[in-house]
N, C-alpha and C positions, 0 to 999 in steps of 0.2 A: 571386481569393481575397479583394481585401481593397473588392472593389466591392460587396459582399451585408454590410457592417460595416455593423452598424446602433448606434444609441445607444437604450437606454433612458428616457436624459433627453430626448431628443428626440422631438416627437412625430412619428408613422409612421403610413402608412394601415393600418388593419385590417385590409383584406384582402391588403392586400402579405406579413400574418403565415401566409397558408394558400399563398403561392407554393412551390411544391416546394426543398429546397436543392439546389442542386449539388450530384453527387457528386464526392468528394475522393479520392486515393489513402491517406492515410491516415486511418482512418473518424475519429479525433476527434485532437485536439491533450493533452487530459484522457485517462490512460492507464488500463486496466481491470486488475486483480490479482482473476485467478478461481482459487477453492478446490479440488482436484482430489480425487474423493471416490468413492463406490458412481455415482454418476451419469452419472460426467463422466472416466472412467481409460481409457476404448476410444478406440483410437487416431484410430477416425473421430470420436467425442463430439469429443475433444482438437484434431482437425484441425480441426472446423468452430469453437470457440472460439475458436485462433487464427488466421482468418479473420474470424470477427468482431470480432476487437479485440484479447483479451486479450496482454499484451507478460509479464506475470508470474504464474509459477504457484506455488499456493501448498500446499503440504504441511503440514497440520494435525498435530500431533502428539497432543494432546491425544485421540484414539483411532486403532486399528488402529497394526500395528508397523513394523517397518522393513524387512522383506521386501513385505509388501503397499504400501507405498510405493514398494518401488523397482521394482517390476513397475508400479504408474502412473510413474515416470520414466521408464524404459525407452519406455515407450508413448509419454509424452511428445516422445521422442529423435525417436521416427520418425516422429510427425507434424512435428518443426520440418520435421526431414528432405525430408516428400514435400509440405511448403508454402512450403517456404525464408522462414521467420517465425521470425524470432529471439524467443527467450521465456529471459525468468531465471525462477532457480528460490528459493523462498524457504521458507525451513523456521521453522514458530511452536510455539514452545516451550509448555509445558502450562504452565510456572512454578507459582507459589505458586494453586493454583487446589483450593477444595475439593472434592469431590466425592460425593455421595449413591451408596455400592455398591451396587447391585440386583444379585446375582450369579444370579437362576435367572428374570433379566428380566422376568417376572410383571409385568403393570400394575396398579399399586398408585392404589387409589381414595380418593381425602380427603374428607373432609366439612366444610362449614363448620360452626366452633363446637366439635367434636370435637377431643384432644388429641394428639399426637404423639410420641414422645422421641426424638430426634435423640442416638445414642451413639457411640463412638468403636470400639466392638470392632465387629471388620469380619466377624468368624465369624457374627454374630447375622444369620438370613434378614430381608430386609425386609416389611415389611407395612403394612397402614393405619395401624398405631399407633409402628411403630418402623423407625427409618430408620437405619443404619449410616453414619459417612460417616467419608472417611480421615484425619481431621486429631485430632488427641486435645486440642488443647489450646481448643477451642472455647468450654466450660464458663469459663475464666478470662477467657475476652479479649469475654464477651458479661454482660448485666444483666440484669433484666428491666424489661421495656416494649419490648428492640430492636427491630428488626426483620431476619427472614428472607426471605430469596429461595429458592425450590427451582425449576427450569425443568428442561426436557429441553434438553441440549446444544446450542447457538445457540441458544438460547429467544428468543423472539419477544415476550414479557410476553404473548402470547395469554391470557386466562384457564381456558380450558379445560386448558392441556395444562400450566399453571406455576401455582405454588403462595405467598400468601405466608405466613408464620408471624408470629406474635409470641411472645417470650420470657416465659414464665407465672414460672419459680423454674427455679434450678440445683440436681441432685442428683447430689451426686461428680463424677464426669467429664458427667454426661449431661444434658442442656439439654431440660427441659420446656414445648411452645410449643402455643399457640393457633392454632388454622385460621381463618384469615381467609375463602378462599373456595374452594368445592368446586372438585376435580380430579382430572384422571386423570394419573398420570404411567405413559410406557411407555416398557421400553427399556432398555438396562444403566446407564446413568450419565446422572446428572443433575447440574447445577452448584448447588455452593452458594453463595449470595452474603449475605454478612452487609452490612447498611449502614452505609457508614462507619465500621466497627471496623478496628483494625491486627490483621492475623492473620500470626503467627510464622511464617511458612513461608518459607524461602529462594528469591529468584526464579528462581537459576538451579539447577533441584535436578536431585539426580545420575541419575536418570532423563533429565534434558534433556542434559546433560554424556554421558553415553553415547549418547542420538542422535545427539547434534552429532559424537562421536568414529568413529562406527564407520557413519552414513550422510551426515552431512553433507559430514566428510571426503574420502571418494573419488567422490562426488558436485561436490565444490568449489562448495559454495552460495555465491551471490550473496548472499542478504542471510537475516540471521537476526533473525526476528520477535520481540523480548523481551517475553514475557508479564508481566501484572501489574508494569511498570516502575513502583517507588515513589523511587526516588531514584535521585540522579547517580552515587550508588555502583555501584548494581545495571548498569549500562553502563558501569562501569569492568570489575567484574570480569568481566562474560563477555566484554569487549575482550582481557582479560590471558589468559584459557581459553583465548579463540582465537588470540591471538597464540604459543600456545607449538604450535598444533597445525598449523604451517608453511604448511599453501595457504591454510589458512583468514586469513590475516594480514588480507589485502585485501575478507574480506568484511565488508559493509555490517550496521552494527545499527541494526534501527528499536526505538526505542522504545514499546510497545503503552501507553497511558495509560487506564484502566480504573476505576480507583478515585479518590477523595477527596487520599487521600494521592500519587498520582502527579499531579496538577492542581492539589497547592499546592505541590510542589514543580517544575514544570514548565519555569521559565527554566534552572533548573541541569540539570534533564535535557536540554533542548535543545541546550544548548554540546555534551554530549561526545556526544548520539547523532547519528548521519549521517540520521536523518531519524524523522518519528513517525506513528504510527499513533493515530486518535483513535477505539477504540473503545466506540461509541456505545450498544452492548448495556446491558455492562456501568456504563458512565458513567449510561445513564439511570434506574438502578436504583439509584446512587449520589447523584446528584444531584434536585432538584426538577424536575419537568420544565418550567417556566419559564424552567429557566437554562442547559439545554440547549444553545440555539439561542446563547446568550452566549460560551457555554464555546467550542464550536466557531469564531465569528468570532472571538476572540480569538486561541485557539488558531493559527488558519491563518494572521493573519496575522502573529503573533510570526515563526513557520516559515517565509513568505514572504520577510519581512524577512532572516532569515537565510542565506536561500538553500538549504531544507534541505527536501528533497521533504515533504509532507504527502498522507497516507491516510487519507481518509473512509469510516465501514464502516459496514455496516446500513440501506443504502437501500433495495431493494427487496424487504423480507422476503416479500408476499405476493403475488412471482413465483414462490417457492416451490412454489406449488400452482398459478399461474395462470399466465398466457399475456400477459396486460396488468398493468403495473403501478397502483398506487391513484392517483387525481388528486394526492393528498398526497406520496406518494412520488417521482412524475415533476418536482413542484415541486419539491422534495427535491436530487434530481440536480442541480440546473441550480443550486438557492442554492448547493451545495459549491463547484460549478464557477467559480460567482459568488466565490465568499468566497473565492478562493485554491487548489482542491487539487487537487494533483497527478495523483492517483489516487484511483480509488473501487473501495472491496476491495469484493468479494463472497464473501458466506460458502456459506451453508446455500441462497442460491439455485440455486450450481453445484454444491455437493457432494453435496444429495441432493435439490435440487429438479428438477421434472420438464419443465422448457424450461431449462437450459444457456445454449444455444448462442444462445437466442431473446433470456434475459435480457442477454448482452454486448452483442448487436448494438442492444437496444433504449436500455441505458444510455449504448450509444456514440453514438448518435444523439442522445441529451438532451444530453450534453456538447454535441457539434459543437453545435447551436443556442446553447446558451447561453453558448458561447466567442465567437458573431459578435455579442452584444451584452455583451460583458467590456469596460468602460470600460480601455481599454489605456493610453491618456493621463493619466486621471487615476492607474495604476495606477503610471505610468513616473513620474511626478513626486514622487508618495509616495517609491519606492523611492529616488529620487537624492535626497532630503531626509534620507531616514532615514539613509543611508549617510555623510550628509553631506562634508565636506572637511578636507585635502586624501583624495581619495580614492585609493587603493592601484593603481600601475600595471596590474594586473588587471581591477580594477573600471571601470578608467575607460577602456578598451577593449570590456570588455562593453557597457559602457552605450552608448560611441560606435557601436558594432557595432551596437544595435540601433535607436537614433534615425535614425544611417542609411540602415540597410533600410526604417523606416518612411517616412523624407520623397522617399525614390527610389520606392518602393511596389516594394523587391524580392518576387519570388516567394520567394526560400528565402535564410535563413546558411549560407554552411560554413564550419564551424569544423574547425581542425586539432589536436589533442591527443594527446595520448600519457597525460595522468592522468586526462582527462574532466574534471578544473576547470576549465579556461574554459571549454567548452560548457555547465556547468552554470549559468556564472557569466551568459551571455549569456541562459539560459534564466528564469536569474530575475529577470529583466526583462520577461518575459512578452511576446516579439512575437510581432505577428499572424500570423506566417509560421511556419513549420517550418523548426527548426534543425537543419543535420544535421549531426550531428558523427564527422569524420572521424578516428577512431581508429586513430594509429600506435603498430604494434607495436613495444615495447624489447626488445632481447636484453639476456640477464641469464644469471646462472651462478650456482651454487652450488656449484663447485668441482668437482662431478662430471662435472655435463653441462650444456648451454646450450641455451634454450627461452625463446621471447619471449611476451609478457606483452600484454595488449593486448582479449582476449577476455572477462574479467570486467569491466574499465573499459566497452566498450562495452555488455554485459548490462545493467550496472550502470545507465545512461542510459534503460531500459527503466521507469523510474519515472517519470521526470522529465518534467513536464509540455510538451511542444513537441519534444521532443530525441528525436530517432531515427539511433539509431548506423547506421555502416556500417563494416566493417573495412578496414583500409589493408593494401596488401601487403608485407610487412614489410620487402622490400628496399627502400622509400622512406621514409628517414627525416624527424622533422619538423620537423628546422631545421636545411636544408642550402642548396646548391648551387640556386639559382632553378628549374634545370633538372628538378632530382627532382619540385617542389612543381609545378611545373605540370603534369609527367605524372600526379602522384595529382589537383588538381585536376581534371584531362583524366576521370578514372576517377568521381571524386564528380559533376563536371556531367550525363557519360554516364548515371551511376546517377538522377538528378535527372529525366532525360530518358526513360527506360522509366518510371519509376515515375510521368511524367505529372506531376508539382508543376512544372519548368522545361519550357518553350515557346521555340522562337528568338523574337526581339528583347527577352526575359525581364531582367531587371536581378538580378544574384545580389550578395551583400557575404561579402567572403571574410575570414576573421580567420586571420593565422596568424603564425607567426615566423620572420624571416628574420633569421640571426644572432642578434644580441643584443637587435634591435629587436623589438616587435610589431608587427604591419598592420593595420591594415582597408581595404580595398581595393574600389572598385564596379564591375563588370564585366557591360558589357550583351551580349550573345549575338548573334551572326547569323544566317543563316538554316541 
């Protein structure tokens, strides 16, 4: 595994770059969150995604309802089922998101130089000249000179198929704009994006609140995607939503970062969300596109430093249609992978593009390469400076744990847990190895009845760059008697050993607690 590490600073023969890689049991270290959609909801689409990679699935809310969703869950059930591939499930809120109503779907043709009205009454049919859309209060919160974005749903900036406007003069409620450049929009709904304006709409609206209640609920989502995050507020209060609506306590909020206003307010979002989504769509329509490439490095490695997974979105939009991703794009994969991220979401490539299964396996492929030349060294040194000292008993296990593995050249960690914080904690130190983390189940009670907990914590590590859970059997608990830990050890090595990462005479480093102490412990294998 860590014989094929190459250094980019160093120089490498050229053709040693067209040697085939190894294959790995797990296709990348960098973990894939594909969109599940018209394309991709048949249980076989779903089965060979996660084969190809994908650890997280993701349910768009933003269209189609909550029965047609749950008929792709269900589907999803049964291919974890008949591939035994753990996948979390992730529900993305529409939030504060405008919208263009086309109710009798018509493709509406624009012309450049020709005038528009953008109005707020939703009764009024759309047309080339007049575009209905659901927010009323647009007129106040826009000038003239702004600018407008119109795209079809994951808009791609294509020019053909997205629109931009400029703001001419405001009449009452209704915004009179200039066509920038001819296009066809088709389809029921299209996004609208004002630049850089604050637009009054509540992040988490009751639309998203009734998803969350009546599918995410008895669903018990893993992690809940917050649309348009503008402030540390906005992941306050959908933390306090979910924390009254009982299973959901424990799910994960990613932050979705989108606009102007969520990127200056960005450090205070990052304390209280469990992790953030940087997308890229919406940011690059906000932003100039020279600072793009800024925002993102900065962004990943705030998130790095924290220890708090990072989603990069919008990589390979013109797999959509195609089979091969663009040269730009494929470099694309492998900077994020570079710069820090955890995960690389896919949107519109799996939910209504026409290779799925093609695009996981090939993004997963860009990772694994460009994870064997991720300067891990210089990455470990950053991180144990930033952390600085004295460092928190936790950390400074993680970090031994994984200096470690790398000066023994173990194959794999295991880690022992019961909340998944130190598996996270070792994982954000990025080794070259694959951490598995051994998740012990707690019994817990609510007075009623007693059921142990264990199964979201491990889903939940399905983000996290390196870390692939495995469930412990609840009758071992994780900080006992020598004798227990080494029979679940016994269980985690055996699982090491099907799954092909552990080989006898292999070197493993084991992290766990005995008593009141921690361990990390080096354990070479026989035959």
């Amino acid at each position: 595994m860590h014989s094929n590490h190459l250094l980019l600073e160093e120089p490498i023969r050229m053709a040693s770059i067209l040697e085939p890689s190894k294959a790995s049991f797990f296709p990348a270290m960098t973990k894939i969150v594909g969109t599940l959609g018209p394309r991709s909801r048949s249980v076989d689409v779903i089965s060979g995604c996660l084969k190809a990679g994908m650890s997280v699935a993701r349910f768009d809310f933003s269209w189609g309802n909550c029965e047609y969703h749950q008929e792709t869950l269900e589907n999803l059930k049964a291919a974890v089922k008949s591939t035994k591939k753990l996948c979390a499930v992730m529900l993305d809120t529409v939030g504060a998101e405008m919208q263009v109503v086309n109710k009798s779907e018509k493709a509406i043709s624009l012309q450049q130089d020709d005038v528009v009205i953008l109005t707020p009454n939703e009764n009024q049919e759309a047309s080339s000249q007049l575009l209905p859309i659901n927010f009323a209060g647009l007129a106040k919160a826009v000038k003239s000179g702004d600018t407008i974005f119109v795209g079809q749903y994951l808009f791609t900036g294509s020019e053909t198929t997205s629109v931009w406007l400029e703001v001419d003069k405001i009449e009452g409620d209704d915004v009179i704009c200039k066509i920038k450049n001819s296009a066809t929009l088709a389809g029921a709904l299209f996004t609208l994006h004002a630049s850089q304006i604050h637009i009054d709409l509540p992040t988490l609206t009751d639309k998203d609140k009734e998803n969350i209640s009546t599918w995410g609920v008895p669903n018990k989502i893993d992690f809940l995607s917050l649309s348009y995050t503008r402030h540390a507020q906005d992941v306050r209060e959908a933390r306090e939503f979910l924390s009254k609506l009982g299973d959901l306590s424990q799910t994960q909020i990613f932050a979705k970062i989108e606009n102007i206003e969520g990127l200056t307010h960005f450090d205070e979002i990052l304390q209280e969300a469990d992790g953030i989504i940087l997308s890229r769509g919406n940011l690059g329509i906000d932003l100039p596109p020279e600072k793009v490439f800024l925002f993102q490095k900065a962004a990943l490695y705030k998130c790095n430093m924290a220890g708090k997974p990072a989603v990069v979105t919008r990589v390979v939009d013109s797999m959509t249609d195609n089979l091969r991703p663009t040269r730009a794009e494929a470099t694309d994969v492998a900077n994020a992978v570079l710069d820090g991220s955890d995960a690389i979401l896919l949107g519109a490539e799996t939910l209504r593009g026409l290779y799925p299964v093609e695009t996981i396996s090939i993004v997963g492929k860009i990772c694994a390469e460009a994870e064997k030349v991720f300067n891990q060294d210089m990455y470990f040194k950053k991180t144990v400076k930033y952390v600085g000292e004295p460092m928190s008993h936790l950390e400074s296990i993680a970090s031994s744990a994984v200096r470690a593995a790398i000066k023994v050249k173990a194959s794999v960690i295991i880690c022992f847990t019961s909340s998944g914080r130190a598996a996270r904690l070792i994982a954000k130190y990025r080794p070259t190895m694959p951490v598995i983390s051994v998740v012990i189940p707690r019994l817990k009670t609510n007075q009623l009845r007693w059921s142990f907990s264990g199964a979201f914590e491990a889903r939940q590590s399905l983000i996290v760059r390196g870390l692939f859970p495995m469930l412990a059997d609840p009758r071992h608990p994780a900080e006992s008697t020598s004798a227990t830990n080494e029979s679940v050890l016994k269980v985690a090595l055996d699982h090491g050993k099907t799954s092909g990462v552990i080989k006898s005479h292999d070197r493993v480093v084991v992290c766990q607690k005995v008593g009141d102490a921690s361990v990390v412990k080096i354990i070479e294998l026989e035959d």
